[in-house]
Structures are given as C-alpha cells and as structure tokens.
Steps between C-alpha positions, in 0.01 A plus 500: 500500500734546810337337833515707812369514847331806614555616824264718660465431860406810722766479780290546761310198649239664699473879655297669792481821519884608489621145584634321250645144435674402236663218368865606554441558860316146505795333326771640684314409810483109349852479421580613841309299686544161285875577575418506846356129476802355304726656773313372771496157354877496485542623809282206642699255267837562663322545895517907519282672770254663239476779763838619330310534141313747588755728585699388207190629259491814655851552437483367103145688417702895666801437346380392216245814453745761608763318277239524208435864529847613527589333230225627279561889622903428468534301136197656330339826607824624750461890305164539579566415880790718527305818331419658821389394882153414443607228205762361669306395838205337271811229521415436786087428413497221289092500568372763312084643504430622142220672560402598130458056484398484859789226525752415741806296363848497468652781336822284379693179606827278341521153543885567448461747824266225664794212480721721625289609750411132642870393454609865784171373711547158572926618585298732753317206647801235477731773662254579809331162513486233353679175542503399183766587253405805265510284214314179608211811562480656119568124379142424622339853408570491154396168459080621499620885357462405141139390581427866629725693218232323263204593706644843473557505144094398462446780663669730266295264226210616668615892537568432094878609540880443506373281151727498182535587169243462211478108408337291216541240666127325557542530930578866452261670718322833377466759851170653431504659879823749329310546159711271319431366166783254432641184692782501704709242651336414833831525702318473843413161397852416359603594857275341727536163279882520555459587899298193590727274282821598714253461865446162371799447392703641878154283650630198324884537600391565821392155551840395470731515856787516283383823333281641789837533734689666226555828601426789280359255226155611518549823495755499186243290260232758609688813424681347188169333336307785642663816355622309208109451397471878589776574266373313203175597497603873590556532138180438339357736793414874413693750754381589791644859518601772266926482516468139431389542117866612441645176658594171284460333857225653769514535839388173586746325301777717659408432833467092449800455381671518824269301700508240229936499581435492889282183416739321292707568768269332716479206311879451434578541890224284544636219234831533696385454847302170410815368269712569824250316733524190238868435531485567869221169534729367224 
C-alpha cells in the first residue's frame, strides 16, 4: 500500500464577519518581518545607524511587490491585461476583494518580478541616498530573503497550490482542499527546504570578513542557488497557466535562467576581486 499525507487544511485561520486571515497573509508577514531582524542585526554588527533600516525595508518590501506583480501580469497572464482598459489597469491592483469568497488577497505575484524589483529599488535608494555602495546593500538583503521565500512558499502549502505532479513517493501529499485523490510532489516544501539552506548558508559566509567585503558575492550565490533550486524543481511542478502545457521548459524556467548567468557573474567578479586583493597583500 502506497503511504501518503493528506492535506486538508482550510486556508483560512480565523474569520469575522467579512475579515479574514489566512495563513499566506500570516506567513508573508513572518518572512518579512524575521528579515527585518537579521538585517537589523547586521547592521548593528558592522556600527550602522539602524535609523537607515527602516527606510531601507520600505524600499525592498515596494519594490519588491510592484516587481512581483509586473512580473506575474507580464510573463504569465500579459493577454488578459492587454484585452481592453478595464483588464489592463487591474495591473495596477495587486489587492483584489472577491466578493463571491468575501476575501481580499493578491490577485498574482513572481518572485522572478520580485528580485528584479528589489535589485531597481535598492539602485533608487543607493542613487538618491545612501552612502553605502549599491552592492554592499543587496549583499546584506539577500542574506535573510531565502528565510521569507520559504515562509512564502508555506503559504502557498497552506492555499494548497503551485504543488507538483502526481507522486508515489510516501511524502507525496494528497490536496483534499482542490478535491484531489492522488499524491503529488509537495514542491512548496522542496522550495522552502532549499531557501533556508542557502540563508544559512550566505548567514554562515557572512561571518567571514574575507567574504562579507566581497562585493557582489552575496548576491551571486543567492540568485545562482536560488533560481537554480527554482529551476529544478520547476519540472516536477504542474503549470501554472494554459500556454505553458505546450512548453518543454515553463515560464519559470525561462525566466531563471538569466538571473542564474548574472549570478555566476557575480561570483566570478567576485572570485577575481578577492584573488587580486591577495597578490596585492602578497
């Protein structure tokens, strides 16, 4: 007989009246503000007025979001937006009331769009303010991001979606919330697992001067580790829209192929810099 675990958790943690809170919301706020703490703790390990994080989380959490949805209306649903006037400004509401559910939540976000979207955010706030260099700033943000890209990807465990194909493998998990009757490969899990292994990982480097001053480092492992995971995974994941059934790679796999480059690119740069500094003391 072929083990399973079946998943039925309502989505919803409690509800009054038309309130509702769930357990993506919860999550996502979590990851957020655990990220927060990690950030704050560096900044207080290398002397940094912590009045200067706050603005810096403002910056990451709006770029990030606006990022997210524009990449979710551009890569995946960009017909339906451009079908007429109406559509196309719902691009610009990624908080949505459904009131058939009595639900407000986010209609559709990319964490492809949401790198992106840090990466243009924190150039804003290097370009009009800050002292630091733009890449000593999304060295330390990424370091905590894996942390809330797994909190996230609970939250989808909890919505019962973005999960993979049918599995006989004994941790496949049956979603009773979408009627299903078969196992599939918990992908959300496969994800989050991956996402706190490289925080740990960029937390452990960072302890390191050597690595910690390397320019660009940070940010290469965390794209290259980040979006290779995504890729890997992405194939025992159903689609997510229609066009993509016809694809031998999806969407996702498309688009992390060149932020997977720019981060090897990171890392090689970064390789080169500290070999240079070495002969230099040498």
């Amino acid at each position: 007989m072929i083990c399973s675990i079946v998943w039925d958790v309502n989505p919803i943690i409690f509800e009054l009246g038309s309130f509702q809170l769930r357990y993506y919301g919860t999550f996502f706020v979590i990851g957020l503000i655990l990220s927060y703490f990690i950030v704050k703790k560096i900044y207080k390990i290398e002397n940094l007025p912590i009045k200067e994080l706050d603005k810096l989380s403002m910056y990451v959490v709006v770029g990030g979001l606006i990022g997210a949805r524009i990449g979710h209306c551009l890569f995946y649903e960009w017909s339906y937006y451009t079908v007429n006037f109406s559509n196309f400004i719902e691009i610009l509401l990624p908080i949505k009331f459904q009131p058939e559910i009595h639900f407000i939540g986010y209609q559709g976000l990319a964490s492809h769009g949401g790198a992106l979207g840090v990466i243009i955010a924190l150039f804003i706030l290097k370009f009009y303010s800050e002292k630091k260099s733009f890449l000593w700033l999304i060295d330390r943000v990424v370091i905590p991001t894996g942390f809330a890209g797994a909190f996230i990807r609970l939250g989808n465990l909890f919505n019962s979606e973005i999960y993979g194909h049918q599995t006989d493998l004994p941790w496949g998990f049956i979603f009773k919330q979408n009627g299903d009757t078969f196992a599939s490969h918990p992908t959300q899990i496969y994800e989050a697992i991956c996402y706190v292994a490289i925080s740990i990982l960029l937390l452990i480097l960072y302890k390191n001067e050597k690595f910690r001053n390397s320019k660009g480092l940070f940010l290469g492992l965390f794209l290259t580790l980040v979006f290779s995971c995504r890729f890997f995974i992405e194939f025992l994941k159903n689609t997510q829209v229609e066009f993509e059934n016809s694809m031998y790679l999806n969407m996702g796999q498309i688009l992390s192929i060149p932020l997977i480059l720019l981060g090897l690119g990171l890392i090689l740069n970064s390789i080169i810099r500290l070999k240079s500094k070495k002969k230099i003391v040498n």
